[in-house]
DSSP file (Angstrom, degrees, kcal/mol; ACC not computed):
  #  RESIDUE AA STRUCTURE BP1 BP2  ACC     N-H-->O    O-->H-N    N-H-->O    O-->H-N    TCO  KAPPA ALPHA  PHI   PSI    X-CA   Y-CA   Z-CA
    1    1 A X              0   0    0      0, 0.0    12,-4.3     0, 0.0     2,-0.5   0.000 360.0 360.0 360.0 155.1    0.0    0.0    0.0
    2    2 A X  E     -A   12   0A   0     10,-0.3     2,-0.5    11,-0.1    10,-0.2  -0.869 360.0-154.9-103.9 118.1    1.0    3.5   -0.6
    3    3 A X  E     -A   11   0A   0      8,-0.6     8,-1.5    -2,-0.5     2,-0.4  -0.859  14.1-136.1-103.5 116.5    1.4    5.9    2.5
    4    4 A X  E     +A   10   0A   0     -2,-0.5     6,-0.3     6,-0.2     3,-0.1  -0.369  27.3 172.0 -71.9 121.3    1.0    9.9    1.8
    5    5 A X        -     0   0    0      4,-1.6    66,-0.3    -2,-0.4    67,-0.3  -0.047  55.8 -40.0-122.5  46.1    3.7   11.9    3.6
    6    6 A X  S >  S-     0   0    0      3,-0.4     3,-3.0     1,-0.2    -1,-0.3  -0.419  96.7 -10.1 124.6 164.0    3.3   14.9    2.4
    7    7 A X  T 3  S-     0   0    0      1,-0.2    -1,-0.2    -2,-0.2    41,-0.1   0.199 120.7 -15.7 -10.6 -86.3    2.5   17.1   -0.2
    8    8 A X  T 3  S+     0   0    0     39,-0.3     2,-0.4    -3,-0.1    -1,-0.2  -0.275 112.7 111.3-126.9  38.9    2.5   15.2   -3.8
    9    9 A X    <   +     0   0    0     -3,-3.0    -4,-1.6    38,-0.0    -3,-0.4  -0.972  39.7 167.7-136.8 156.8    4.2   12.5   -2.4
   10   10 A X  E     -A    4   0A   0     -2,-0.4    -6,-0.2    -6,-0.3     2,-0.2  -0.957  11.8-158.4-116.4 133.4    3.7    8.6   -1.5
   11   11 A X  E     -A    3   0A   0     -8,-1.5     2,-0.7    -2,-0.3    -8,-0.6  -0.424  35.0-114.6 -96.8-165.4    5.9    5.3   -0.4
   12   12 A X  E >>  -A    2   0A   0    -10,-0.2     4,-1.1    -2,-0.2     3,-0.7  -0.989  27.5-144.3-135.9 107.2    5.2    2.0   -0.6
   13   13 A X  T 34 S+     0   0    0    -12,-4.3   -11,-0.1    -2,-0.7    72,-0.0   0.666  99.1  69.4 -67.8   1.7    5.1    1.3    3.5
   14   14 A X  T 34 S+     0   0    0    -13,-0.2    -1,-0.2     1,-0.2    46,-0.1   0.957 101.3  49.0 -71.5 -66.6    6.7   -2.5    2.7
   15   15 A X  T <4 S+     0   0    0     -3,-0.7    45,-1.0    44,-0.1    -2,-0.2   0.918  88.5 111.1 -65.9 -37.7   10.0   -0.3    1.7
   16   16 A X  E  <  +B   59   0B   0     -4,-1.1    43,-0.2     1,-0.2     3,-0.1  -0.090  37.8 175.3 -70.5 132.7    9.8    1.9    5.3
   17   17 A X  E     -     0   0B   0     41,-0.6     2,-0.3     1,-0.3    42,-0.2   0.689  68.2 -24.1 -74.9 -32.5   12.9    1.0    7.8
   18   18 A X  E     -B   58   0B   0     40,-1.1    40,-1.7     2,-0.0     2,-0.4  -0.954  48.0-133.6-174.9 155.5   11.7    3.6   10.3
   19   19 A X  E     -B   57   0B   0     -2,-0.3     2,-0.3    38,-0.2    38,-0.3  -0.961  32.1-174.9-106.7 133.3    9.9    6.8   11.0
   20   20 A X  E     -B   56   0B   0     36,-2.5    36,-1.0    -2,-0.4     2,-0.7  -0.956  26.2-118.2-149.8 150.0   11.7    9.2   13.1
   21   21 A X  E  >  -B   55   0B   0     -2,-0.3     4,-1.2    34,-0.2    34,-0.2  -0.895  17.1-144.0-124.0 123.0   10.7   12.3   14.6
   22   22 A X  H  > S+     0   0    0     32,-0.7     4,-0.6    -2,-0.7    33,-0.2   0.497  93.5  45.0 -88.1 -16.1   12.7   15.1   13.4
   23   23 A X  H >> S+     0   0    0     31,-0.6     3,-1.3     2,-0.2     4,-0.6   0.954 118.1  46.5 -79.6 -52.4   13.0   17.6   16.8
   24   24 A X  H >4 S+     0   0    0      1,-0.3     3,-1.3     2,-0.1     4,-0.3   0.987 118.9  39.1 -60.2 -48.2   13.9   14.3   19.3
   25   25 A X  H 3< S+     0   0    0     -4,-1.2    -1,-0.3     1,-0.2     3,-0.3   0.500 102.3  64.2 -96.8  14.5   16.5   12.7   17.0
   26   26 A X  H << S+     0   0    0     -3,-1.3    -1,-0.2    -4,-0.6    -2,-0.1   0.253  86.3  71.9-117.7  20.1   18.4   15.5   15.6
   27   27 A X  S << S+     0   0    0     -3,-1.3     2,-1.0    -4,-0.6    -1,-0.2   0.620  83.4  88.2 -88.7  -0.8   19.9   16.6   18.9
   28   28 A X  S  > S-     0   0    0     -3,-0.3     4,-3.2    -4,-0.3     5,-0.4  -0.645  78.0-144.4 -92.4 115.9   21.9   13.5   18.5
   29   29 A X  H >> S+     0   0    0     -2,-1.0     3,-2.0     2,-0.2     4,-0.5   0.760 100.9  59.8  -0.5 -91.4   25.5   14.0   16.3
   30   30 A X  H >> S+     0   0    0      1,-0.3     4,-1.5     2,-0.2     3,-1.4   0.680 106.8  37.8 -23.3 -76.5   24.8   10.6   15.0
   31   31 A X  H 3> S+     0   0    0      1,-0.3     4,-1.7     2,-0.2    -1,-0.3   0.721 113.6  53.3 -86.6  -9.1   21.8   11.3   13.6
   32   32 A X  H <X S+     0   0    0     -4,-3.2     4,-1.1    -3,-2.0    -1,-0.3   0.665 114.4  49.1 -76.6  -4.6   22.7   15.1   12.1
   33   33 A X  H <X S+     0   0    0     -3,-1.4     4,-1.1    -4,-0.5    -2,-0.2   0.812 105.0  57.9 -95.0 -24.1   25.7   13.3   10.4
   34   34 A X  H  X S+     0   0    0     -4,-1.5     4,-2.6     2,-0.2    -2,-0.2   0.995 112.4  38.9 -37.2 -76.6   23.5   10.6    9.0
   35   35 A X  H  X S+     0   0    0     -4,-1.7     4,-1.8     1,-0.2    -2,-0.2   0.704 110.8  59.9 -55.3 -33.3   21.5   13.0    7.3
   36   36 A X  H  X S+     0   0    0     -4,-1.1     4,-2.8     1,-0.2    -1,-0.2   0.934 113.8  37.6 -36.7 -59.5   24.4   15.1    6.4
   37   37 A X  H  X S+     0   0    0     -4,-1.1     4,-2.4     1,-0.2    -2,-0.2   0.957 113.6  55.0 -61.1 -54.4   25.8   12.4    4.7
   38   38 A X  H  <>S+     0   0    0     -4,-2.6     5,-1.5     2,-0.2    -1,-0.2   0.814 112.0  42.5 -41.8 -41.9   22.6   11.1    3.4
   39   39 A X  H ><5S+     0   0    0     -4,-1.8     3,-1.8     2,-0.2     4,-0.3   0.952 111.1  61.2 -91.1 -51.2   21.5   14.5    1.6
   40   40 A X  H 3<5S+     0   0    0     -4,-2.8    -2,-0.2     1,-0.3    -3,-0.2   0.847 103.9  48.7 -22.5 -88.4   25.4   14.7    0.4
   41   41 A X  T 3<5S-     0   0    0     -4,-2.4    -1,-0.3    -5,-0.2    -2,-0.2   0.495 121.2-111.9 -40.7 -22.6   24.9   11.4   -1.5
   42   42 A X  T < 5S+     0   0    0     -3,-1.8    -3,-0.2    -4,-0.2    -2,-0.1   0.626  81.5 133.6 121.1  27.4   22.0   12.8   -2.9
   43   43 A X      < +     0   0    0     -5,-1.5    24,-2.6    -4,-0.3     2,-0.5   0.132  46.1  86.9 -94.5  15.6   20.0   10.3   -0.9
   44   44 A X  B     -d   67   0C   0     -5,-0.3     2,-0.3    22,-0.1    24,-0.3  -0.981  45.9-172.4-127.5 142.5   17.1   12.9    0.6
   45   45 A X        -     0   0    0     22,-2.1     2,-1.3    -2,-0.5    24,-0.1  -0.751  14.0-152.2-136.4  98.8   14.1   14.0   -0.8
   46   46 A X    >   -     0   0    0     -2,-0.3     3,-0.9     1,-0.2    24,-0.2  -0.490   2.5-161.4 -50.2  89.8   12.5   16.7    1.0
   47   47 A X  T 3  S+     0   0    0     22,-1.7   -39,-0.3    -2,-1.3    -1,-0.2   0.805  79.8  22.8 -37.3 -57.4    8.9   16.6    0.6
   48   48 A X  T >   +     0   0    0     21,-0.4     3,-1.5     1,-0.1    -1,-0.3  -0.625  61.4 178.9-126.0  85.5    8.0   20.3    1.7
   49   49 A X  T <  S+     0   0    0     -3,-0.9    -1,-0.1     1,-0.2    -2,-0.1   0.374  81.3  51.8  -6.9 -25.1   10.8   22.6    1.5
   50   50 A X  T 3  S+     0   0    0      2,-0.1     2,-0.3    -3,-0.0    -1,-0.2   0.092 100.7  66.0-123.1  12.1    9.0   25.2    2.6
   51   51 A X  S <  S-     0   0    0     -3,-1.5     2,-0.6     0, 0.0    -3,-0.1  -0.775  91.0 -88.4-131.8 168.7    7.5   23.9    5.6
   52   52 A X        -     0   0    0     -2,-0.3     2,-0.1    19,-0.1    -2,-0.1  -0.771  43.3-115.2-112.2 147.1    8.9   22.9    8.5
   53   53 A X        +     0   0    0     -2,-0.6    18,-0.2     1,-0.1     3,-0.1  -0.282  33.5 170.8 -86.4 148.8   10.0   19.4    8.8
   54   54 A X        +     0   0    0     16,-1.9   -32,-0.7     1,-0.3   -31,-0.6   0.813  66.6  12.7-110.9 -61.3    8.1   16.8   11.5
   55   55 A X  E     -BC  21  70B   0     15,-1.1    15,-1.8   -34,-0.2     2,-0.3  -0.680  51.9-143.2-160.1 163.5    9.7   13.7   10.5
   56   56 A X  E     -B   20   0B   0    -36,-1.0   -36,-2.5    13,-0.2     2,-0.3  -0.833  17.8-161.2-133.1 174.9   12.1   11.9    8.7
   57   57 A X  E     -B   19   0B   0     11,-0.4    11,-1.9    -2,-0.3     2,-0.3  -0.895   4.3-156.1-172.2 118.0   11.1    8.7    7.2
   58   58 A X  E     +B   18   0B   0    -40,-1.7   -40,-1.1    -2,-0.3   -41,-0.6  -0.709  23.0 174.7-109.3 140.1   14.2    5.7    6.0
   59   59 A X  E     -B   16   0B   0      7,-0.3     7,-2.3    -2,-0.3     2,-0.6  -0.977  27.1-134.1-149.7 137.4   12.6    3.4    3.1
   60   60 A X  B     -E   65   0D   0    -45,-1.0     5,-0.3    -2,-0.4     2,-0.1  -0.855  32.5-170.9-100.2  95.5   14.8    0.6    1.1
   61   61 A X        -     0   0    0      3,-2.1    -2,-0.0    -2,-0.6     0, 0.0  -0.345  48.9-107.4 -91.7 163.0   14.2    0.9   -2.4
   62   62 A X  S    S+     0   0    0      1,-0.2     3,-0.1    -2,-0.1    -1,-0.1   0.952 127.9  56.1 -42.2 -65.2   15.0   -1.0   -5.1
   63   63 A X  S    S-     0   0    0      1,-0.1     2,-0.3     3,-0.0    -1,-0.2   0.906 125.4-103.6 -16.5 -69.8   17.7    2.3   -5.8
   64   64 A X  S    S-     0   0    0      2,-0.0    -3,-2.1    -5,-0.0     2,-0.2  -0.873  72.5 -11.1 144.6-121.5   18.9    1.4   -2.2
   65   65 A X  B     -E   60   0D   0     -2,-0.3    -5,-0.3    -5,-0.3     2,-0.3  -0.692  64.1-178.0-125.1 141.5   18.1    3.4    1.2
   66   66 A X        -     0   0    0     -7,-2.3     2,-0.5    -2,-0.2    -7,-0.3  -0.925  16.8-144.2-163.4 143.2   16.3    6.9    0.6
   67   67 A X  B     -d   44   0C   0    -24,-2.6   -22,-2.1    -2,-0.3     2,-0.7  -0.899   7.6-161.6-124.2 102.1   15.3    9.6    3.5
   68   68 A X        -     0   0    0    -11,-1.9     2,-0.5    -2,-0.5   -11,-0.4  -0.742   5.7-155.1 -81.1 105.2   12.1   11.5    2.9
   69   69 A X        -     0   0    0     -2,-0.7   -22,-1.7   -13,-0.2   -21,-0.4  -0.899  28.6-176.6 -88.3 125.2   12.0   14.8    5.3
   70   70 A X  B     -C   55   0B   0    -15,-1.8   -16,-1.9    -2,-0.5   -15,-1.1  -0.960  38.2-130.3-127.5 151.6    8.2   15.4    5.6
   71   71 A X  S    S+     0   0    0     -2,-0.3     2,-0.6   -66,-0.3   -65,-0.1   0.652  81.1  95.0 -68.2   0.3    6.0   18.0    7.2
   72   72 A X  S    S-     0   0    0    -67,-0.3    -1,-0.1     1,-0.1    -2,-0.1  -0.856  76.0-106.8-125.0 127.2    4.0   15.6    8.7
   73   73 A X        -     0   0    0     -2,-0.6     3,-0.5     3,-0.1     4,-0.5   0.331  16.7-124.7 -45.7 152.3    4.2   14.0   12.2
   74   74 A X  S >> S+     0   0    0      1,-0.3     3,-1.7     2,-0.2     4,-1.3   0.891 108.9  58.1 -66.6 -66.8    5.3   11.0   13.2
   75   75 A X  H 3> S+     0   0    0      1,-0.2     4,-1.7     2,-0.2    -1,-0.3   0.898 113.6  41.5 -45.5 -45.5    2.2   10.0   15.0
   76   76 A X  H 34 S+     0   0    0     -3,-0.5    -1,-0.2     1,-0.3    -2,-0.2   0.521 104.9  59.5 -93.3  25.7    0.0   10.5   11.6
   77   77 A X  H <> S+     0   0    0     -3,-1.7     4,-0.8    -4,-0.5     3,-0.5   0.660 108.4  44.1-104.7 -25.4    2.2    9.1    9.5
   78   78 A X  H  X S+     0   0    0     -4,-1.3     4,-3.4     2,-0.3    -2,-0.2   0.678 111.0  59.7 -89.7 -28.3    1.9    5.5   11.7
   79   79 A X  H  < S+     0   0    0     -4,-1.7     4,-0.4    -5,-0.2    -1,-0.2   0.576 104.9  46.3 -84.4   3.7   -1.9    6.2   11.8
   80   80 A X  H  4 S+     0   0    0     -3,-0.5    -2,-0.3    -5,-0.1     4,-0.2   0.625 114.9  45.2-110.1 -32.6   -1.7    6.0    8.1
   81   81 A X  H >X S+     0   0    0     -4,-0.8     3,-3.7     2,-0.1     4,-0.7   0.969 101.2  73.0 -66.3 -42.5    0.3    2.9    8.2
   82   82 A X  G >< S+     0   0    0     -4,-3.4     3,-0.6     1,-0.3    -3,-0.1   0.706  95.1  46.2 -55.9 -40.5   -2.0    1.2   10.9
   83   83 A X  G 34 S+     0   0    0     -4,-0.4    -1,-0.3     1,-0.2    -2,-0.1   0.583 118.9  48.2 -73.4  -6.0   -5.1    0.4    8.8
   84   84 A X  G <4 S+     0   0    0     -3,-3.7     2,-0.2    -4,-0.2    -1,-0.2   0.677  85.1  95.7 -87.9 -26.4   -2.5   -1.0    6.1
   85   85 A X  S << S-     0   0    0     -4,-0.7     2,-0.2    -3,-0.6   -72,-0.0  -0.589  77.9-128.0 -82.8 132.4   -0.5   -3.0    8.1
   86   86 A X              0   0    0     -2,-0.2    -1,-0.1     1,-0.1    -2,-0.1  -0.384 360.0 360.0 -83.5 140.6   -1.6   -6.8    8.2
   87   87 A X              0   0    0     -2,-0.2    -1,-0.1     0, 0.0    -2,-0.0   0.645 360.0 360.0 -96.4 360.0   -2.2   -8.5   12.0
């Protein structure tokens, strides 16, 4: 299934490795040098530029690992997985 994170974009929630929520985890080094690195490699795709960013969202694509910064929060971005997700 396809999960909307933001403007005119969708993943395929089978590809997401994690949802991360961007104020808690980017006081850590580690994870601003991740991203560093990530956007460096050309490996980010910022959903709303122009908005200010909620979440970060890790997916493993065919391509290989790719980090969608989205304006929208962590919490609805898992309530948009939940009804997708099989029990």
């Amino acid at each position: 299934m396809y999960i909307h994170i933001g403007q005119d974009t969708v993943i395929i929630d089978e590809e997401i490795i994690g949802i991360f929520d961007m104020e808690n985890t980017t006081v850590m080094k580690s994870t601003v040098d991740y991203l560093n690195k990530a956007e460096k490699n050309g490996n980010v795709n910022n959903v709303a530029p122009f908005e200010l960013p909620k979440s970060f969202v890790v997916t493993n694509t065919q391509k290989g690992k790719k980090i969608h910064i989205s304006p929208v929060s962590v919490g609805t971005i898992l309530r948009r997985t939940e009804s997708k997700i099989p029990t």
